[in-house]
C-alpha positions in Angstrom: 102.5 109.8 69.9 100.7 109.4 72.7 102.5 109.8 76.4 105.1 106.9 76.8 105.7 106.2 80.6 108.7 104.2 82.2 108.9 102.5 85.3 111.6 100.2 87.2 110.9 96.9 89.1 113.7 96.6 91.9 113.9 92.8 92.7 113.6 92.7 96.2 116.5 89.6 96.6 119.7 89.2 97.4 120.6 93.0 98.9 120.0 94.8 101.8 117.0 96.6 103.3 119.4 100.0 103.2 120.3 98.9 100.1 117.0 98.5 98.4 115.6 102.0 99.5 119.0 103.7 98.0 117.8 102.3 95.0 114.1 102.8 95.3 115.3 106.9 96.1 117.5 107.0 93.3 115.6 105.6 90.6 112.7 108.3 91.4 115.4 110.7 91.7 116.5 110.2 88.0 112.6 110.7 87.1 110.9 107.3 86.3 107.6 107.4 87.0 106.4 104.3 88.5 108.1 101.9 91.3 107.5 98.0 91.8 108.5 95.2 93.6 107.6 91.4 92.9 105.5 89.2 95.5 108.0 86.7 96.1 108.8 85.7 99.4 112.5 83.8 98.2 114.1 84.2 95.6 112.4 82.8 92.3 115.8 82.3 90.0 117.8 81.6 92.1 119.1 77.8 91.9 118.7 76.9 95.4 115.8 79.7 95.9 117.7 80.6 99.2 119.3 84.3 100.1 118.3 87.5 101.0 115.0 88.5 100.7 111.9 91.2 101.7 108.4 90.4 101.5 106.3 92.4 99.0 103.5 94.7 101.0 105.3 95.5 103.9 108.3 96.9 101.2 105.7 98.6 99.6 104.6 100.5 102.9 108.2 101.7 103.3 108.7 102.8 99.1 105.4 104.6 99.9 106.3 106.2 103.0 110.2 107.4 101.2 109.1 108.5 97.9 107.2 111.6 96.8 106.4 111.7 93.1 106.3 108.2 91.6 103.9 105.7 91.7 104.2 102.2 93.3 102.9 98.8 93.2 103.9 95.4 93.1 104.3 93.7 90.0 102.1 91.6 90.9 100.6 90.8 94.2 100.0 86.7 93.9 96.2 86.3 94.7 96.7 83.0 96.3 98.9 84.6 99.2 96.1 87.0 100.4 92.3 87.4 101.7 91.2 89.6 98.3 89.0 91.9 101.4 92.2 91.8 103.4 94.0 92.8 100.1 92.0 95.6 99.7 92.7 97.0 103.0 96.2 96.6 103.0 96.1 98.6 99.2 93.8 101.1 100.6 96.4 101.8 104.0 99.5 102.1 101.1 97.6 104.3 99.6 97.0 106.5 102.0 100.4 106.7 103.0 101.7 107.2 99.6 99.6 109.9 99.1 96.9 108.3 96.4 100.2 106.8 94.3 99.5 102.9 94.5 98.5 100.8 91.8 97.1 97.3 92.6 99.0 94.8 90.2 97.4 91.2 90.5 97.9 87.8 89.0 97.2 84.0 89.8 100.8 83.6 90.9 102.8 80.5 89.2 105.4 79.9 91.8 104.4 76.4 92.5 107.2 75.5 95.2 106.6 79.0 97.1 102.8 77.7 97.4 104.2 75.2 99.8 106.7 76.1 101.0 104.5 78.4 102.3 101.5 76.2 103.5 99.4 77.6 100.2 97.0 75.6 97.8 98.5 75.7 94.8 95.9 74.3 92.9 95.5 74.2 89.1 95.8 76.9 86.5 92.4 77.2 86.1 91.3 77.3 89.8 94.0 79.9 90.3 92.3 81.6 87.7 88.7 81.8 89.1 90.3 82.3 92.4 91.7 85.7 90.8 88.7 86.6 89.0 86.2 86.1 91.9 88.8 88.2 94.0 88.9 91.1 91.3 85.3 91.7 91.9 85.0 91.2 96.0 88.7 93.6 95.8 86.1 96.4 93.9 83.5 95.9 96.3 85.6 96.4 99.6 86.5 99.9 98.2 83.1 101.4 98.4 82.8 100.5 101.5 86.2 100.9 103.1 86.7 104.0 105.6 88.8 106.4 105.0 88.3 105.5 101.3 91.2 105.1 98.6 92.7 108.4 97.9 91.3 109.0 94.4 88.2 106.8 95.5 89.4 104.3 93.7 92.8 102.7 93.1 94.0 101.6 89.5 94.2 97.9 89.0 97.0 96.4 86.8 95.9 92.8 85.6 99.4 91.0 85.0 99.4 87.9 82.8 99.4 86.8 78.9 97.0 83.7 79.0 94.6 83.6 76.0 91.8 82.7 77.4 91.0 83.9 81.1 93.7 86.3 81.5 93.0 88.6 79.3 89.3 88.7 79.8 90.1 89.4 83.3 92.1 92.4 82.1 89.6 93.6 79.6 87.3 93.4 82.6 88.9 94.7 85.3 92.5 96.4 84.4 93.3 99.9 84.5 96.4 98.6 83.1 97.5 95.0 82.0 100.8 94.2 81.9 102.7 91.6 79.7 106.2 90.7 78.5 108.4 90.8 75.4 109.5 90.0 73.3 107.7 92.9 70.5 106.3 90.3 68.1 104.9 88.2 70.8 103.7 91.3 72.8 101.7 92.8 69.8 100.1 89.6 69.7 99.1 89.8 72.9 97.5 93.4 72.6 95.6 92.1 69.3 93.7 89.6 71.7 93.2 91.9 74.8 91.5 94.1 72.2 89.5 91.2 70.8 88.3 90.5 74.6 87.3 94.1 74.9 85.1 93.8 71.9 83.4 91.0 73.3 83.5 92.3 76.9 81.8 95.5 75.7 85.2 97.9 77.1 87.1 100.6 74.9 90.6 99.3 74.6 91.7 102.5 75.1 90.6 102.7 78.9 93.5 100.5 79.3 96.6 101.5 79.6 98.9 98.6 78.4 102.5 98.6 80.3 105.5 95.6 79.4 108.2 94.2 82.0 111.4 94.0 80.7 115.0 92.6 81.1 116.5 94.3 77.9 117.7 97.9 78.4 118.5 98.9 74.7 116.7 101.9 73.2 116.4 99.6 70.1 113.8 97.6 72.0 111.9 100.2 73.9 111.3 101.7 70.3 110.1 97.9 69.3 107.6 97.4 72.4 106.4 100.6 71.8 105.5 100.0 68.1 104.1 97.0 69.4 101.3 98.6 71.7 103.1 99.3 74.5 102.6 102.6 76.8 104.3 102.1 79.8 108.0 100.6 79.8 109.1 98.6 83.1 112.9 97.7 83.3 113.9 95.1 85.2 116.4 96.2 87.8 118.9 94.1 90.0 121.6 94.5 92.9 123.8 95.9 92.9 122.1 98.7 91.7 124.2 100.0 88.4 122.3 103.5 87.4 123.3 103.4 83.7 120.3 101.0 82.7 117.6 103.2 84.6 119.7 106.7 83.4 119.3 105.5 79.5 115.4 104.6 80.2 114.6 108.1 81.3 117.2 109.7 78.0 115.0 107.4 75.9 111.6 109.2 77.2 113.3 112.4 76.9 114.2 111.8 73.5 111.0 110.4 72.2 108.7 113.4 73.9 111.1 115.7 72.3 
């Protein structure tokens, strides 16, 4: 089988600052091998959206600067809520500072009452769409021209998003690595047409690595994602912080390389 990799995505809401990067330190510690946050600025499920809270790029400057081995990103940065050229500067200074370690996750962003909350267009579906595509291919540009230039030269993009029909050309396009959701059936369905895009897009499938956010931390549905196409398992992980989720992730791996 070919290498299964697991990551964690610490919601950045309702904890502290101290509190996060404990959590950020230990869940590299126990050997996961990516890091994310969301690009929220309140709290998305909450009823009243109101507590706590840490905005997405400016966390991700601080996982960068305290962690050694893993990689990082945000899963996903909302394209409506930045210049793409300023985006591409900001992910080229996290890169440096992590060492080459970021990965740029994108989407259109869905959040409708952040959007103005925040003073941002929200727009419809589709313009948020061709917003994200247009800014996929300026993002590109700004890299071969940016000074110093992204640690490897370039920085892997993660496309994250299931729609049908623009989504997952955009990730058969552009992604290093898309990322969808559960659960299995509904996932594998999602592979079969993000392979049917490549075809038409002229891509090997295989150039994409294909990772899956998850709430469910039983072994019995890693095993499930992973027959359905998945290569890269992200948990999703909450405060206050309980290690036994993230600990049984990593046994999984263990057991399944083994």
């Amino acid at each position: 089988m070919a290498n299964i990799r697991i990551g964690v995505l610490l919601e950045p809401q309702l904890t502290s600052y101290a509190a996060y990067i404990q959590a950020v330190r230990q869940a590299e510690a126990l050997g996961v091998d990516s890091l994310w946050d969301w690009d929220h600025f309140i709290p998305p499920y909450e009823p009243q959206h109101r507590g706590s809270h840490f905005e997405a790029w400016t966390l991700l400057a601080a996982m960068a600067a305290l962690t050694r081995r893993a990689e990082i990103g945000c899963l996903v940065s909302c394209n409506g809520y930045r210049n793409p050229a300023l985006l591409a500067t900001m992910a080229k200074t996290v890169d440096h500072v992590s060492g080459g370690r970021l990965i740029l996750g994108i989407g259109a962003g869905w959040f409708e009452r952040e959007f103005h909350e925040y003073g941002y267009p929200y727009g419809t579906a589709r313009q948020r769409l061709e917003a994200l595509e247009t800014a996929l291919t300026l993002i590109k540009l700004r890299w071969q021209v940016e000074q110093p230039p992204p640690v490897r030269g370039r920085i892997p993009i993660l496309v994250g998003g299931e729609g049908e029909r623009i989504t997952l050309r955009l990730a058969a396009q552009h992604a290093d690595i898309w990322n969808g959701f559960g659960p299995p059936e509904r996932y594998r369905r999602k592979c079969a047409i993000l392979e049917r895009w490549c075809e038409q897009v002229g891509r090997d499938p295989t150039e994409i690595e294909r990772s899956v956010l998850t709430t469910d931390d039983s072994p019995a549905t890693f095993d499930r994602l992973v027959q359905a196409g998945a290569r890269h398992i992200i948990l999703q992980w909450r405060y206050p912080w309980e290690a036994c989720p993230i600990e049984q992730l990593v046994r999984w791996r263990e057991a399944l390389h083994h």
